[in-house]
N, C-alpha and C positions, 0 to 999 in steps of 0.2 A: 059702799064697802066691798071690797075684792077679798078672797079668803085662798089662800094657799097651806098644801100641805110639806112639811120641812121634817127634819130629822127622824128617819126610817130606820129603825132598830129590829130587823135587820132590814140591809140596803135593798134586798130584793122583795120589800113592799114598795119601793117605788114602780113596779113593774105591775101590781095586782090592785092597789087600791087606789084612787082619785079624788078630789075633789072641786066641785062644780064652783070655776072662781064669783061664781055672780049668786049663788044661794049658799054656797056652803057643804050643802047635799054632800055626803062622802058613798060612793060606789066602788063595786070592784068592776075589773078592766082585765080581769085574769082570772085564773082559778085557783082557789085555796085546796090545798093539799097537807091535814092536818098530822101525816105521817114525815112530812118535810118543815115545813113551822109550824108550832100550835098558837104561837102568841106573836102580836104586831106592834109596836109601840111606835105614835109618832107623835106630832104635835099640831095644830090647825093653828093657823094666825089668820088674824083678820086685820084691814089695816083700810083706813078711810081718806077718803082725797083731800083729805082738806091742805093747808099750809101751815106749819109742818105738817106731813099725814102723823096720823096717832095710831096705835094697835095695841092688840088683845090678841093673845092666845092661851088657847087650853092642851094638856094631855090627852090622847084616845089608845085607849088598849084594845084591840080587838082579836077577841079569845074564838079562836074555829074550834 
């Protein structure tokens, strides 16, 4: 299973949060600045090798 993260509400969480395509693990990669965004919305997919691959994803809100 590979896991990526997609649609950043706003776009400049692509620059501060990540996610590890081989566990999942979500990290920051920058700093949060709760006076600049308080709130992050994006969404994790997960999607497996098989033929077709199949996938799952969830919501993640994270609130600084």
């Amino acid at each position: 299973v590979t896991y990526t993260a997609t649609n950043f509400i706003p776009q400049s969480g692509r620059h501060v949060i990540a996610v590890n395509p081989e566990t999942g693990d979500i990290v920051l990669i920058g700093s949060l600045d709760f006076e600049e965004v308080s709130i992050f919305d994006f969404r994790i997919e997960a999607r497996d090798k098989g033929w077709p691959p199949l996938s799952g994803h969830c919501s993640v809100e994270l609130e600084v």
